[in-house]
C-alpha positions as CSV (number, residue, x, y, z in Angstrom):
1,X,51.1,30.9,5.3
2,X,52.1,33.4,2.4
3,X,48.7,32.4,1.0
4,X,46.8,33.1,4.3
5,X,48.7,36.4,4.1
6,X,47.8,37.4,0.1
7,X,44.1,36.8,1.5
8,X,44.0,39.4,4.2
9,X,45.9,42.0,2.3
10,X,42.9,41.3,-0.4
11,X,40.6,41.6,2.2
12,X,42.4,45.2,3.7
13,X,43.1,46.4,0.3
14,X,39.3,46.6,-0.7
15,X,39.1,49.8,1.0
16,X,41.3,51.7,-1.3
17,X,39.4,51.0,-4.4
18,X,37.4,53.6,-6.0
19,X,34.3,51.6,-5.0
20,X,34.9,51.8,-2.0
21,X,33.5,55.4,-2.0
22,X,30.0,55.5,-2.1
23,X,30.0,52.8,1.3
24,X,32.1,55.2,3.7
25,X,30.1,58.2,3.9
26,X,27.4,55.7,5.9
27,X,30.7,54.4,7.7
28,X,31.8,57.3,8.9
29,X,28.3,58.6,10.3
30,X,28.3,55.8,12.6
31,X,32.1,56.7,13.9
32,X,30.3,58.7,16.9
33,X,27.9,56.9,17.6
34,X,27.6,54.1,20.4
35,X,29.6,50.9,19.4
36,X,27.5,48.2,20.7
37,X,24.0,49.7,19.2
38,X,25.8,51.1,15.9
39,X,29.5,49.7,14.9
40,X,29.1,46.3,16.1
41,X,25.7,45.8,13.9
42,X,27.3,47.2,11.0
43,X,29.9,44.7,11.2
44,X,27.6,41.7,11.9
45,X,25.9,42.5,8.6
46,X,28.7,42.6,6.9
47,X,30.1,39.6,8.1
48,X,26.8,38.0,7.0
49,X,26.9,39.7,3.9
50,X,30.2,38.1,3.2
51,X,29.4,34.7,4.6
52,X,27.0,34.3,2.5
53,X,28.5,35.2,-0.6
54,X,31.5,33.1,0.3
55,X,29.2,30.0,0.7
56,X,27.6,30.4,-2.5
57,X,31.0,30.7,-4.5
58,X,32.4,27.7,-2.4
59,X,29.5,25.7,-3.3
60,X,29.2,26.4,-6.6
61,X,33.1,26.1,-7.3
62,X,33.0,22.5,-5.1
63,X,30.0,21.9,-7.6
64,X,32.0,23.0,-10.6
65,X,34.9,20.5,-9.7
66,X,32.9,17.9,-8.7
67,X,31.8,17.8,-12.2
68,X,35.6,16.6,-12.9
69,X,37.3,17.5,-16.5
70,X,34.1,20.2,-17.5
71,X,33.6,21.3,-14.3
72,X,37.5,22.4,-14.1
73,X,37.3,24.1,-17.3
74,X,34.3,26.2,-15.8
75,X,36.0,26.9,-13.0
76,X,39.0,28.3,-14.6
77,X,36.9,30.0,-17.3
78,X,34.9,31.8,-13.9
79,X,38.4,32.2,-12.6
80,X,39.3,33.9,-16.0
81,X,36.4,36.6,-15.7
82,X,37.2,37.1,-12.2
83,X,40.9,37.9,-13.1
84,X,39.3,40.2,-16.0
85,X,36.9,42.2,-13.5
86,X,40.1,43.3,-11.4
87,X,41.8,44.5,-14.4
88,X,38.7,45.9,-15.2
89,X,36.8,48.2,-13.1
90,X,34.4,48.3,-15.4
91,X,33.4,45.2,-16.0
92,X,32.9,44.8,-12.5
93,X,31.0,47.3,-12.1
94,X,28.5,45.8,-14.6
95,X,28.4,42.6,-13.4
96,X,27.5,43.3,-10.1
97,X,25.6,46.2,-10.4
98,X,21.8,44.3,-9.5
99,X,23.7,44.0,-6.2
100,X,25.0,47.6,-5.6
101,X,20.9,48.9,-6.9
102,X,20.1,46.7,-4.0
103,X,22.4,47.6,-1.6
104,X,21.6,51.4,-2.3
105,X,18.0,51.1,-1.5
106,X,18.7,49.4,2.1
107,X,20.8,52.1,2.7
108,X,18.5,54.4,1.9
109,X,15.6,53.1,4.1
110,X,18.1,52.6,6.9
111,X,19.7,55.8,6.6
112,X,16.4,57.4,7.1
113,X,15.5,55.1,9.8
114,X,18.0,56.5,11.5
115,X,17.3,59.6,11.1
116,X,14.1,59.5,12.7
117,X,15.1,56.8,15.6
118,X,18.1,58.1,16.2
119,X,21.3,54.9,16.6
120,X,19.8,51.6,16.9
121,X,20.5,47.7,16.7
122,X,17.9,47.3,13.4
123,X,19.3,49.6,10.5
124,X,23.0,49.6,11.8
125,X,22.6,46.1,11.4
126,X,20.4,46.8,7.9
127,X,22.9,49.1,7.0
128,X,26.2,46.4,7.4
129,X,24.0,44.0,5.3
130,X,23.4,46.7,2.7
131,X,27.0,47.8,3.1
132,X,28.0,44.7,2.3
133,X,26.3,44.3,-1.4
134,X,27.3,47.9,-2.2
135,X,31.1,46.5,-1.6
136,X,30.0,43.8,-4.0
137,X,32.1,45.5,-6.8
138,X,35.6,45.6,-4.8
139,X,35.1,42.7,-2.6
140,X,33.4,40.1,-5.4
141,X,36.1,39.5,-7.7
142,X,38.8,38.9,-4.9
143,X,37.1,37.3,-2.9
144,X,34.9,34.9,-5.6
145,X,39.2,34.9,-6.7
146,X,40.6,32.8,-3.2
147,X,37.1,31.0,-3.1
148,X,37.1,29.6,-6.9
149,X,40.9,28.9,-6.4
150,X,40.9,27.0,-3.7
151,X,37.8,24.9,-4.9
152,X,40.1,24.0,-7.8
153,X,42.0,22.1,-4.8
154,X,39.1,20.9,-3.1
155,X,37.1,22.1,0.2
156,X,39.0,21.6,2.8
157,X,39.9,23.4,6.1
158,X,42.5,26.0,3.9
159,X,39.5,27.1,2.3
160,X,37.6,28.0,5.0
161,X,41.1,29.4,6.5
162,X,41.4,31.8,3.3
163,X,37.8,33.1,4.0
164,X,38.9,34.0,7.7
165,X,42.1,35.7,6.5
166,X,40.1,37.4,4.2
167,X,37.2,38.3,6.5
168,X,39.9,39.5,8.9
169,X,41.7,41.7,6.5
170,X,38.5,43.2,5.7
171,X,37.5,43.5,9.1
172,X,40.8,45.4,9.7
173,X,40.1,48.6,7.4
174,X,36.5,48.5,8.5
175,X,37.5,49.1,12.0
176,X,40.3,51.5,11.1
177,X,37.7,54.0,9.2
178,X,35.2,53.2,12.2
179,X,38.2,54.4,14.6
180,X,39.8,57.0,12.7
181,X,37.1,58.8,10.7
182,X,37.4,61.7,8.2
183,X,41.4,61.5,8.5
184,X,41.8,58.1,7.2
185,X,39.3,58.9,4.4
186,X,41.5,61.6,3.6
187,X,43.9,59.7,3.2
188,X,42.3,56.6,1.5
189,X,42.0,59.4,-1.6
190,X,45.5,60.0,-2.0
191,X,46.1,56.2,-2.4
192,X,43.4,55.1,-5.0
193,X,45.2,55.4,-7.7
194,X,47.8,53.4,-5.6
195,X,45.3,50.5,-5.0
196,X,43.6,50.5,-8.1
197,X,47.1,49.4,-9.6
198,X,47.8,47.1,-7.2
199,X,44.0,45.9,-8.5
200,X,44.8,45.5,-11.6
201,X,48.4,43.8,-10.8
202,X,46.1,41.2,-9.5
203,X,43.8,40.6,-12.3
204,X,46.7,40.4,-14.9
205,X,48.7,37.3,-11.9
206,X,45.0,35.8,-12.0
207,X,45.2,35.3,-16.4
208,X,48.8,34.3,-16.1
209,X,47.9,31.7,-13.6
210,X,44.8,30.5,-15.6
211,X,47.6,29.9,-18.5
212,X,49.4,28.1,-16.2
213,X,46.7,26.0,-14.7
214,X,45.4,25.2,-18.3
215,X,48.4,24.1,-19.8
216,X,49.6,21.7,-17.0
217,X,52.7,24.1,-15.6
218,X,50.9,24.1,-12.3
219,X,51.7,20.6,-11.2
220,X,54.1,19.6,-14.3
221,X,57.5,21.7,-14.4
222,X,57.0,23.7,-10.9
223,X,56.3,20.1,-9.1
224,X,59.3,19.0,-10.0
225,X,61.4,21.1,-10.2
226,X,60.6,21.8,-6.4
227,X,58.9,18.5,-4.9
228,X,61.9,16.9,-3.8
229,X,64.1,19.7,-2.9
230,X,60.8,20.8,-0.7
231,X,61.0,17.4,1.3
232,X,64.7,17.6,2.0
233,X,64.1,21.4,3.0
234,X,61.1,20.3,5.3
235,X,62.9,17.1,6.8
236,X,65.6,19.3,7.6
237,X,63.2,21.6,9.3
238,X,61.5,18.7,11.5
239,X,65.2,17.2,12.4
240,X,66.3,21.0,13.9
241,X,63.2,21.2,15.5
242,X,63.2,17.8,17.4
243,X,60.1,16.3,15.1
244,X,62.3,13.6,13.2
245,X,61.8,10.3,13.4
246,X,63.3,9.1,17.1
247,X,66.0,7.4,17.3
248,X,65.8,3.8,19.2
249,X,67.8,4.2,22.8
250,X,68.4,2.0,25.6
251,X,66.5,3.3,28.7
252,X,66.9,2.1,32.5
253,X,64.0,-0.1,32.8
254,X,64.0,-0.5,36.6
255,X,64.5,3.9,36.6
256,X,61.9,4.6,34.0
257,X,60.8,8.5,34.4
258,X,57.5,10.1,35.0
259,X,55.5,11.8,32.5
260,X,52.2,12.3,34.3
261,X,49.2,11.9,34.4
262,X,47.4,9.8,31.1
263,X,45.4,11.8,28.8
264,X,41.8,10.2,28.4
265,X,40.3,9.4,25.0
266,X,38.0,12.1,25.2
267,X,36.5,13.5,21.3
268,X,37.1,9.4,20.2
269,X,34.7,6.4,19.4
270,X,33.1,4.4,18.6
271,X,34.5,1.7,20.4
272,X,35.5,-2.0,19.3
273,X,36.2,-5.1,21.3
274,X,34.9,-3.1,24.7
275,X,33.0,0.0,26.1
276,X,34.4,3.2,26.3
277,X,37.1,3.7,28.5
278,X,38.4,6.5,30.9
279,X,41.2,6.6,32.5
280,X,39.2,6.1,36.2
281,X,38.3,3.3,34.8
282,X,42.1,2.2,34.0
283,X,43.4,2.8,37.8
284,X,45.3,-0.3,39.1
285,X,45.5,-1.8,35.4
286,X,49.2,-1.4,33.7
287,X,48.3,0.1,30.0
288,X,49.9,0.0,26.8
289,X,48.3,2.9,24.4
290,X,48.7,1.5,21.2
291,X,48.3,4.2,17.9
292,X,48.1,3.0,14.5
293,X,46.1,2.7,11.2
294,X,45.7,-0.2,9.7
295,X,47.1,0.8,6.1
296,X,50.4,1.5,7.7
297,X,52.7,-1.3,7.0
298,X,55.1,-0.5,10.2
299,X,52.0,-0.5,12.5
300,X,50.5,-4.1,11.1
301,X,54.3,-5.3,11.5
302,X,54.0,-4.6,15.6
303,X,50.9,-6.1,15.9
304,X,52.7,-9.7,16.5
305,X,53.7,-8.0,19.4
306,X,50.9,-6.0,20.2
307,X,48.7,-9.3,20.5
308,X,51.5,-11.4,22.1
309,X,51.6,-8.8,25.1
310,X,47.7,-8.1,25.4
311,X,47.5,-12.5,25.9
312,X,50.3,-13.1,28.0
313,X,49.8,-10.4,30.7
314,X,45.9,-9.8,30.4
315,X,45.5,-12.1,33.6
316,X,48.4,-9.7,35.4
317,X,46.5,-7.0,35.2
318,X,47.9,-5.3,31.2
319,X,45.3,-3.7,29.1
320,X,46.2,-2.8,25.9
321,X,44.3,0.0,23.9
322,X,44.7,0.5,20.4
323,X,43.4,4.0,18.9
324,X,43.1,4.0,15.5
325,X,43.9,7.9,14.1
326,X,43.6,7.4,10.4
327,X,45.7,8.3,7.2
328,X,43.3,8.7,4.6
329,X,40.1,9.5,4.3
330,X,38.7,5.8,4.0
331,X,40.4,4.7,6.8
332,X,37.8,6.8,8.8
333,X,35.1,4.0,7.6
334,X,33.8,2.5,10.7
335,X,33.1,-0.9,8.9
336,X,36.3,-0.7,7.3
337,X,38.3,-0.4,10.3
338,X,36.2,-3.1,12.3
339,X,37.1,-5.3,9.2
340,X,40.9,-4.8,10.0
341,X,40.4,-5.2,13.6
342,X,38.7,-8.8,12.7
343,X,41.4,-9.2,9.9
344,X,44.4,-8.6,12.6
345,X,42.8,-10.5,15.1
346,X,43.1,-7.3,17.6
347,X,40.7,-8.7,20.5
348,X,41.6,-5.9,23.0
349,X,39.7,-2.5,23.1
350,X,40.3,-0.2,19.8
351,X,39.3,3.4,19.7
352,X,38.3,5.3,16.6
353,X,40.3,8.6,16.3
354,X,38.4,10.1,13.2
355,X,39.2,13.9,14.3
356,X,42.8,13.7,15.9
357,X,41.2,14.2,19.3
358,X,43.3,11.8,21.4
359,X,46.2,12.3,19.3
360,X,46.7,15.6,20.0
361,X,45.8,15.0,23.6
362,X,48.8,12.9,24.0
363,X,50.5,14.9,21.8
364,X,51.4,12.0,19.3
365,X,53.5,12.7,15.9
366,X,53.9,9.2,14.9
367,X,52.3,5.8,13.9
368,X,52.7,3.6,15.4
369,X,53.4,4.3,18.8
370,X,52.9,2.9,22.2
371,X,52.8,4.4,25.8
372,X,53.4,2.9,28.7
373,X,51.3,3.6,31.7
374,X,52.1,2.2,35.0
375,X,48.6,1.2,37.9
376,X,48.3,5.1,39.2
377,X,47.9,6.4,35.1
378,X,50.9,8.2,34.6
379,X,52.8,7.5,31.8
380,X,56.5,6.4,32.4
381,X,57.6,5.6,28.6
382,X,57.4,6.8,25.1
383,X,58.4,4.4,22.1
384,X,58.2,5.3,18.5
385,X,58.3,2.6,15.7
386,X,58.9,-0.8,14.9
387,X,61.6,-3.2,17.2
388,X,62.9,-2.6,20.6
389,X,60.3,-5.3,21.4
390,X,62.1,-7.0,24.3
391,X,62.8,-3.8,26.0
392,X,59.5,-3.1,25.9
393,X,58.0,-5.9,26.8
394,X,60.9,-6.0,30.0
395,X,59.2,-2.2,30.6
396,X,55.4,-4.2,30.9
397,X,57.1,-6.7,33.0
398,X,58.6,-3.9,35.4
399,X,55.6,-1.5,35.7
400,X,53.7,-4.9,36.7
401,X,56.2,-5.5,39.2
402,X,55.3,-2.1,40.6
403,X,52.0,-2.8,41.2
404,X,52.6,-5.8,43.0
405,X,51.4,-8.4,40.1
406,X,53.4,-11.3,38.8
407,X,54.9,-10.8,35.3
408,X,55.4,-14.4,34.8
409,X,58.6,-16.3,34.7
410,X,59.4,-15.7,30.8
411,X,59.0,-13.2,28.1
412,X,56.3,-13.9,25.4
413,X,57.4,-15.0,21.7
414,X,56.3,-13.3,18.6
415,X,56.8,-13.9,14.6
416,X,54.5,-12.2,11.9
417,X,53.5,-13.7,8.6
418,X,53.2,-12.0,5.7
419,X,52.4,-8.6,5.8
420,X,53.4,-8.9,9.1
421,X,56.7,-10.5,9.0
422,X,59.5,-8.2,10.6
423,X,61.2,-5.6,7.7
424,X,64.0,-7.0,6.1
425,X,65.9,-3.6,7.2
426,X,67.8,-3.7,3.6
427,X,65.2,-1.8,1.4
428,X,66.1,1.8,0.2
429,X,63.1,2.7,-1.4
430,X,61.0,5.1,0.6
431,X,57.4,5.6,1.3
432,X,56.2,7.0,-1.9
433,X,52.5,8.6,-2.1
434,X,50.3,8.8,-5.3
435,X,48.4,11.5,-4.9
436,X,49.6,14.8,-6.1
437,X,49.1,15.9,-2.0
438,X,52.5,14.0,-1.5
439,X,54.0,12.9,-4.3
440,X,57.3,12.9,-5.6
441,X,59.6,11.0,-8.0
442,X,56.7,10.8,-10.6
443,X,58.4,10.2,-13.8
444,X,55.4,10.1,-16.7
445,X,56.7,12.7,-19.2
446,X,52.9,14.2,-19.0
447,X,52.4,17.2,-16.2
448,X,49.8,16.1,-13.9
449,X,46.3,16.8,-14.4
450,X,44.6,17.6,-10.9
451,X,41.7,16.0,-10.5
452,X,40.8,15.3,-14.0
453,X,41.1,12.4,-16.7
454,X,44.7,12.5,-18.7
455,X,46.7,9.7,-20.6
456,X,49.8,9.0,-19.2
457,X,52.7,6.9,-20.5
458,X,55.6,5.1,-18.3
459,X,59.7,5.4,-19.4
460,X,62.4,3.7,-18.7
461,X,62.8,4.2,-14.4
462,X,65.5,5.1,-12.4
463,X,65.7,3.5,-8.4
464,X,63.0,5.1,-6.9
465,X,60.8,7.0,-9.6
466,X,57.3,5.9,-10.7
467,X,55.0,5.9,-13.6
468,X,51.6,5.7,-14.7
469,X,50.6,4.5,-17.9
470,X,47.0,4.8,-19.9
471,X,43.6,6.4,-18.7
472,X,43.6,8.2,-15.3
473,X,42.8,10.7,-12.8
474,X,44.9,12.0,-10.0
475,X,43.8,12.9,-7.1
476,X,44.9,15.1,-3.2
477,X,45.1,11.1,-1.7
478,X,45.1,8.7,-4.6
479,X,45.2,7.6,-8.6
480,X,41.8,6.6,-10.0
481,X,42.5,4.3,-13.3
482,X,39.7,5.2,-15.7
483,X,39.8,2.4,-18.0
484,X,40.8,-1.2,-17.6
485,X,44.6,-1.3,-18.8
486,X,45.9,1.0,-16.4
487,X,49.1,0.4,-15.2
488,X,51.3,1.7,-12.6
489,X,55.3,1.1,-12.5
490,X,57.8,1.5,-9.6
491,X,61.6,0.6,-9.7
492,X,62.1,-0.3,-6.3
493,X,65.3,-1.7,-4.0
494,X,63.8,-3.7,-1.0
495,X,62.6,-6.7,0.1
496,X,58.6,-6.3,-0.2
497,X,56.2,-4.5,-1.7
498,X,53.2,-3.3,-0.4
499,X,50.4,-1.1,-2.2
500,X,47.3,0.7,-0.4
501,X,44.3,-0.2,-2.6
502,X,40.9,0.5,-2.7
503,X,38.0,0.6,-5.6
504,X,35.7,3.4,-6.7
505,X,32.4,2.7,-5.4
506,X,33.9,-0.5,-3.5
507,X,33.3,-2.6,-6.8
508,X,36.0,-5.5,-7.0
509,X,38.6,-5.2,-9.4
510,X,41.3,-7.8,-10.9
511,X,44.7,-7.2,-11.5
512,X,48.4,-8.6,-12.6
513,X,51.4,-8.1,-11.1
514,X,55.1,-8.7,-13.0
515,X,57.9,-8.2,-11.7
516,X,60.9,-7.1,-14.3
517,X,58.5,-8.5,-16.8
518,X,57.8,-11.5,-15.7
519,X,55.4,-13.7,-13.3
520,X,56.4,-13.0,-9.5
521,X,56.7,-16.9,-9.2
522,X,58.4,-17.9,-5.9
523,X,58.5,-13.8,-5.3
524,X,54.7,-13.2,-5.4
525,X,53.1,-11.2,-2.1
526,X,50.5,-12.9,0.1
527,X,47.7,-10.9,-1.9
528,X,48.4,-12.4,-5.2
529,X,49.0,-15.8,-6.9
530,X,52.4,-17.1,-8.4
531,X,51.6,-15.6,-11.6
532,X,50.6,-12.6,-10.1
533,X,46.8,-12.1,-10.2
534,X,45.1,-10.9,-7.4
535,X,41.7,-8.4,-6.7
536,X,41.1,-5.6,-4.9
537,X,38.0,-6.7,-2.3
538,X,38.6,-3.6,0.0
539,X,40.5,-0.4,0.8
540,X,43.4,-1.5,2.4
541,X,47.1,-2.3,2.3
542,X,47.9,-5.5,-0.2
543,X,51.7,-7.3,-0.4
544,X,52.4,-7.9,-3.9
545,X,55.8,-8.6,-4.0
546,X,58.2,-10.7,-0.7
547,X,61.4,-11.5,-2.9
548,X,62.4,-15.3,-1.9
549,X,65.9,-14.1,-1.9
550,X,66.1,-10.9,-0.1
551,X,66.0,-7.2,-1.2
552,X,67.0,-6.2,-4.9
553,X,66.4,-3.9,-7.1
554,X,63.6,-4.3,-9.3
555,X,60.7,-2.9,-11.8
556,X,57.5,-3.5,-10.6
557,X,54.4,-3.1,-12.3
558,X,50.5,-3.7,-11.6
559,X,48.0,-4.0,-14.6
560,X,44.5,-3.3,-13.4
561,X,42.4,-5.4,-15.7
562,X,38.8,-3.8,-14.5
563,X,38.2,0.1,-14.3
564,X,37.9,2.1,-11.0
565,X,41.0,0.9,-9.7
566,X,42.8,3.7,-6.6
567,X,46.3,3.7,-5.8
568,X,46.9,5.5,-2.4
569,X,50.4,5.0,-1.3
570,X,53.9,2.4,-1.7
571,X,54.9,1.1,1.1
572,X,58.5,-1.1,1.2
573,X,60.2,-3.5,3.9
C-alpha cells in the first residue's frame, strides 16, 4: 500500500517540476473550452502516451531480468541512471530531448489546427499525445523508476498496480490545472523550487537503494531482521480480524443452519471426470464442494475421506465436487493436475480454478475445505481442515435424510497410506516456503540473491531454520539448484517430511536423502528407497522422511545429484 501511495505522489508531483512548464500553457488554453471535444482528448493522449512508454520499460526490464545474473546488473545499472537523471535535471533533459523536439512539433501543428478549426476531437487528442512526450523529461525517470523496479521483482499484477497509481496521480494534477487554471499555475511557481528538491531527494533514495540491491542488504540483513517478526505481526492481524485458521467445533447435526443459496463454478474449467456443472444441474443431489491443490499435504490427507464418501453415498443421491484453486504457478498445468487426479484416484468431477474465480465466489480462505449443500442448493455447513470426519460424514448422512434418500445403515471406513496417512499431530515444525516470496528461518550466512545464481553454504541448524548449500538461484516461488551437488538442509521436529518438487524444463533429476547423516533406513518416505535415493519425475509433493518411531527432532538433508533441481515448499505431519 505505502508503495502504491509513493507512485501516485510521483505521478502528482510531476507537475511541479520545472519541465513541467513549457506543457501548461497548451493546458490551460483548453481550460474553457468544451470537455468532451477538448479535455477529455487531451487526457486520452496522454494516457496513451504513458501506456506506451510504460509497456516499453516493463518489457524491456522483464527482458533485462529474464536474462538472470547480467540482465540484473543492467537493470540496476538503468536503475542507476534513472536515479542520476532526478538528481539531475540536466541530464534528463538530454537524454530525452529527441522526445521533447517531437513533442514540440505536434504541438505546434495542433496548436495551429486549432486555431483555424476552432476545439475539436483530432488535435486535443494530438495535443495529449504530444503533451505527453514533452512531459517526457519529468515523467521518464519516475516513472521508467517504479517500472525498472518492479521488474527487478518480476511482472506481476503490483506492476501493473504501480502504473495505475501512477497514472492516477498524474491524472490528478492534470485535472486540477484543467479545473483551476491560471491560479493553480500561479501557484505551481512558487513551489518549483519545493518539487525540484523533493526531485532530487528521490534520485539520491534511488543510488542508495541500488547500493543496497547490489550488495545483497535488500533481502540479506532487512529479511531477517524483519521476516519473522512480520508473520507474527500479520498472524496477529488475521486472528483480530476473524481470518485465522478455524477452530474445529461440535455443531448440531440434526439443527444445521442455512447459508443460502450455492455459488456456481462460474470463471472455472476445464473439467475432469465429468461435464461442467451448474448448480441447476445439482437440484435434488446432496453436494460436498471439495477445495484443494494437490501439493498441499493437509488436502491429500482428506482425500481417504473425500473418496470413501463420494463411493458409499453416490447411489443416495451425494455428488462430490472437487475444485482445484492452485498454490503455485505449476499447479495451474492442466496435465499436471489430471496426473494427480489419476494419481489420487479422484473419480468424481474436479474443476480447475486457475483464476480464483469460484474461490472467491464462495468466498473461500482455506485449503482444503468442504461445503455441505443439502437437495434445494443451499449450503447448510462450512468445515475447514483436516479431521472432524465422522461429524461430517453424520452431516452427509442427515442432509440425505432430508431429502428423503437412505443413508445406509453404517458410516463408511477410511485409512490413508503414505502421504496420505492421518498427521501424527506431534510435529512442531511449520510450513516453511523456499522462495524468498515466503520465506523465513533461512539460515545460509550468504544474503539472498533474487533471482540470480549465488553459492551458498549450510551451518550448524537450530529447530526450525534451513539451509542451502552450493550453486543456486532463488526464486518469488522456489530454489533452482544450478549444479549437481546442491543440497538443501532442514532441522525439523515432526513425524514426516514432505518436500514440493519439481524440475527445470521437466527433466528427471536423482537425488539422496540422509537423515542426521545417515541412510533413512526403516525412516525413508514412500518417494525414496531405504538408503534414501529417489528422482524427481514431476512437479509435485514427495514424502522423504515417515520416522518408524514417531516425531523427533532431526537434520534432514537432500543432495540433488543432477542440475535443475526446484525446491517449492516443506511441508511436515
Amino acid at each position: 500500500m505505502l508503495l502504491l501511495f509513493v507512485a501516485y505522489l510521483a505521478g502528482a508531483l510531476t507537475i511541479v517540476s520545472p519541465c513541467i512548464l513549457p506543457v501548461l500553457p497548451f493546458v490551460f488554453a483548453r481550460a474553457g473550452q468544451p470537455f468532451v471535444r477538448s479535455g477529455l482528448p487531451l487526457l486520452a493522449g496522454m494516457a496513451i502516451t504513458f501506456a506506451a512508454v510504460a509497456t516499453l520499460a516493463a518489457v524491456g526490464g522483464g527482458w533485462a531480468v529474464q536474462a538472470n545474473l547480467i540482465g540484473r546488473w543492467a537493470a540496476l545499472a538503468l536503475l542507476a541512471v534513472l536515479g542520476l537523471t532526478l538528481l539531475f535535471p540536466t541530464l534528463a533533459d538530454r537524454l530525452t530531448r529527441p522526445l521533447v523536439a517531437m513533442g514540440a512539433r505536434l504541438t505546434e501543428g495542433a496548436s495551429e489546427q486549432t486555431r483555424r478549426t476552432g476545439a475539436s476531437v483530432g488535435p486535443s487528442f494530438v495535443l495529449g499525445i504530444a503533451t505527453g512526450l514533452l512531459w517526457a523529461p519529468c515523467a521518464g525517470p519516475v516513472l521508467g523508476l517504479i517500472l525498472t523496479g518492479a521488474a527487478l521483482q518480476g511482472a506481476s499484477a503490483s506492476t501493473t498496480l504501480l502504473l495505475v497509481a501512477y497514472a492516477l496521480g498524474a491524472a490528478t494534477s492534470l485535472a486540477l490545472a484543467l479545473l483551476v487554471g491560471g491560479r493553480v499555475f500561479k501557484a505551481m511557481k512558487a513551489s518549483l523550487g519545493v518539487g525540484e528538491w523533493v526531485r532530487r531527494g528521490l534520485g539520491a533514495l534511488v543510488l542508495v537503494g541500488v547500493a543496497a540491491i547490489a550488495l545483497g542488504l535488500d533481502t540479506g540483513l532487512l529479511t531477517r531482521l524483519s521476516a519473522g517478526g512480520t508473520n507474527r505481526i500479520e498472524q496477529g492481524l488475521l486472528a483480530r480480524a476473524g481470518a485465522g485458521a478455524p477452530e474445529a467445533r461440535r455443531v448440531d447435526v440434526m439443527n444445521l443452519p442455512d447459508f443460502g443459496p450455492m455459488p456456481g463454478f462460474e470463471g472455472g474449467g476445464p473439467w475432469l471426470n465429468a461435464s461442467p456443472l451448474t448448480p441447476q444441474d445439482l437440484q435434488g443431489k446432496v453436494v460436498v464442494v471439495d477445495f484443494w491443490t494437490y501439493s498441499c499435504i493437509n488436502c491429500v490427507r482428506t482425500f481417504p475421506y473425500v473418496r470413501a464418501w463420494a463411493e458409499r453415498y453416490k447411489d443416495a443421491g451425494l455428488v462430490v465436487i472437487g475444485v482445484h484453486t492452485p498454490e503455485f504457478a505449476f499447479e495451474k498445468d492442466p496435465a499436471n493436475v489430471r496426473d494427480a487426479v489419476r494419481r489420487f484416484d479422484l473419480t468424481y468431477p474436479v474443476v480447475m480454478d486457475n483464476d480464483f474465480a469460484i474461490w472467491r465466489a464462495y468466498s473461500n480462505r482455506y485449503w482444503p475445505a468442504h461445503y455441505f449443500i443439502d437437495a434445494r442448493g443451499h449450503v447448510r455447513h462450512l468445515h475447514f481442515g483436516e479431521g472432524d470426519y465422522d461429524q461430517s460424514e453424520q452431516i452427509i448422512r442427515q442432509l440425505l435424510r432430508e431429502a428423503g434418500r437412505d443413508p445406509g445403515p453404517a458410516l463408511s471406513r477410511a485409512a490413508g497410506e503414505g502421504a496420505e496417512a492421518a498427521s501424527s499431530r506431534a510435529d512442531d515444525s511449520p510450513e516453511t516456503y523456499v522462495g524468498y516470496a515466503r520465506a523465513r528461518s533461512f539460515a545460509s550466512p550468504e544474503p539472498v540473491l533474487r533471482d540470480a545464481a549465488r553459492l551458498y553454504s549450510a551451518p550448524a541448524l537450530t529447530l526450525n531454520q534451513w539451509a542451502l548449500s552450493g550453486s543456486w538461484i532463488v526464486r518469488a516461488e522456489q530454489a533452482e539448484a544450478v549444479q549437481a551437488g546442491g543440497r538443501l538442509r532442514f532441522r525439523f521436529k515432526a513425524r514426516d517430511l514432505h518436500l514440493v518438487l519439481g524440475s527445470a524444463g521437466d527433466r528427471p533429476v536423482r537425488f539422496r536423502v540422509t537423515l542426521d547423516g545417515r541412510p533413512p533406513g526403516p525412516d525413508a518416505g514412500a518417494d525414496i528407497d531405504a538408503q534414501g535415493f529417489g528422482r524427481i519425475d514431476g512437479q509435485r509433493l514427495y514424502q522423504l522422511i515417515r520416522r518408524s518411531e514417531g516425531a523427533g527432532e532431526h537434520l534432514f538433508e537432500i543432495e540433488f545429484l543432477d542440475p535443475g533441481a526446484q525446491a517449492f515448499a516443506f511441508t511436515f505431519g
